[in-house]
N, C-alpha and C positions, 0 to 999 in steps of 0.2 A: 317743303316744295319750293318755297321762294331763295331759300338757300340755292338749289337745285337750278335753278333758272335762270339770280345771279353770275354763277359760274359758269353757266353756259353761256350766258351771255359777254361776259367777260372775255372767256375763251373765244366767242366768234371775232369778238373786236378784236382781240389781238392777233390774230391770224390773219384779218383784212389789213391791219395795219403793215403785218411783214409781208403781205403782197404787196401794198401798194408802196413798200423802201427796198422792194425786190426788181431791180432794173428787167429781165427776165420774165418777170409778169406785169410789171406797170407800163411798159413802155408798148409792149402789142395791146393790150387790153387800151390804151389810151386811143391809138392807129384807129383801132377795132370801130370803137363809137365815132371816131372820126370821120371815116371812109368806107367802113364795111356796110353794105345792107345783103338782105336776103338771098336775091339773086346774083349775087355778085360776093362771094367769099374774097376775104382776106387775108395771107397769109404772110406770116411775119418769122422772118426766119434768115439767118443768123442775126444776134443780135451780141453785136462786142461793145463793150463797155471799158471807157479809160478815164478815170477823175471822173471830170464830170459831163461828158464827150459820150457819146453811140454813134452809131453804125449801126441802122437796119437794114437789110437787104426782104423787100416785098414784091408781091405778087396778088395780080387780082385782076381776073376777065382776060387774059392772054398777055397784060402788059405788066411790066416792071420795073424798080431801079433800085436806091439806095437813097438813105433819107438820113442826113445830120441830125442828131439830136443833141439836145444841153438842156443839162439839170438845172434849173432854176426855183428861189423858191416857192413857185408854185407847182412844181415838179419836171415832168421831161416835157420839150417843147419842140415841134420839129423845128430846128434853123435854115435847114436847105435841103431841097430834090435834087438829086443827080444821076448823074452813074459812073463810069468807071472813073471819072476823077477823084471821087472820093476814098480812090486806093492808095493814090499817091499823098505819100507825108508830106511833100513838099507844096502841092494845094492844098491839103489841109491846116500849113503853116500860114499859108496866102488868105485864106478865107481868115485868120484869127487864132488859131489854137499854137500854142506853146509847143517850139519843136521837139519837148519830151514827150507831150502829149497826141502831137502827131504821128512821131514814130513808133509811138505805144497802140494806137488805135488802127494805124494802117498794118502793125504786125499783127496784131488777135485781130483784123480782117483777113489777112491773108492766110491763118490758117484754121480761119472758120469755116472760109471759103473753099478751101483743099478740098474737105470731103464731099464737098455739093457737084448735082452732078452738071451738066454742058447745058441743057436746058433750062437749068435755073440762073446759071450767071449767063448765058445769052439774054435774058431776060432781063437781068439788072444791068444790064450791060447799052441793054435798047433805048434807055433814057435818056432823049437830046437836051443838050444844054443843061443850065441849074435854072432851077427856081428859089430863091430864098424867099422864108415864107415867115410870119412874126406871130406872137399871141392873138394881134388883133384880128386877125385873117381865120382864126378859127377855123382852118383847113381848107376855105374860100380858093387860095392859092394854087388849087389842086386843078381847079375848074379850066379846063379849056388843055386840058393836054393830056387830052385821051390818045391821041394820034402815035404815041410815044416808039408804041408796038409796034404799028406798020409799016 
């Protein structure tokens, strides 16, 4: 029986572990405890991944945008709120990232983005200005820009 338990225990660690080295489920699942509560779902969808660079495009309570991430070793961190700037390589060059890295992330956005339908990129799209946002902000940064939608 303790054999039995071992291994399954074993097995659970290491399936949490390749969630949490899975950009695909670490980085909504991070958002999630960040921002989501009860009444107010979260949704996290597309999410393009380059080195070590995202792109999320979300949604929650009618409003939306696109959110930089970078891998760090404490895992993914949002760096900045926006919206449609974060399509162009050429701001994402300006903000910091390596223009192979830019035009690798703005191209797996642009055809993430293809299949989503007019409601969802008007949404990411509705997000005025950037916010850059740091570890120590612990999603703090979020606050006061509910308005985004209206």
């Amino acid at each position: 029986m303790k054999k039995i338990i071992a291994i399954l225990a074993g097995v659970l660690l290491a399936s949490m572990a390749c969630a949490a080295d899975d950009p695909q489920q670490a980085i909504p699942a991070k958002l999630k405890v960040m921002f989501e509560r009860l009444d107010k779902p979260l949704d996290i969808a597309p999410v393009v991944v380059h080195a070590d660079w995202a792109i999320v495009g979300w949604r929650q309570d009618g409003r939306g945008g696109r959110a930089l991430m970078k891998k760090t070793h404490h895992g993914w961190s949002i760096y900045l709120c926006s919206g449609d700037s974060l399509k162009d390589a050429g701001t994402l060059e300006t903000i910091g990232l390596s223009a192979v890295d830019a035009a690798g992330l703005a191209a797996k956005l642009k055809d993430a983005e293809a299949g989503l339908d007019s409601s969802a990129l008007a949404l990411f799209s509705s997000f005025e200005g950037t916010v850059t946002m740091n570890e120590a902000s612990n999603g703090e940064g979020h606050a006061g820009h509910e308005g985004h939608a209206q």
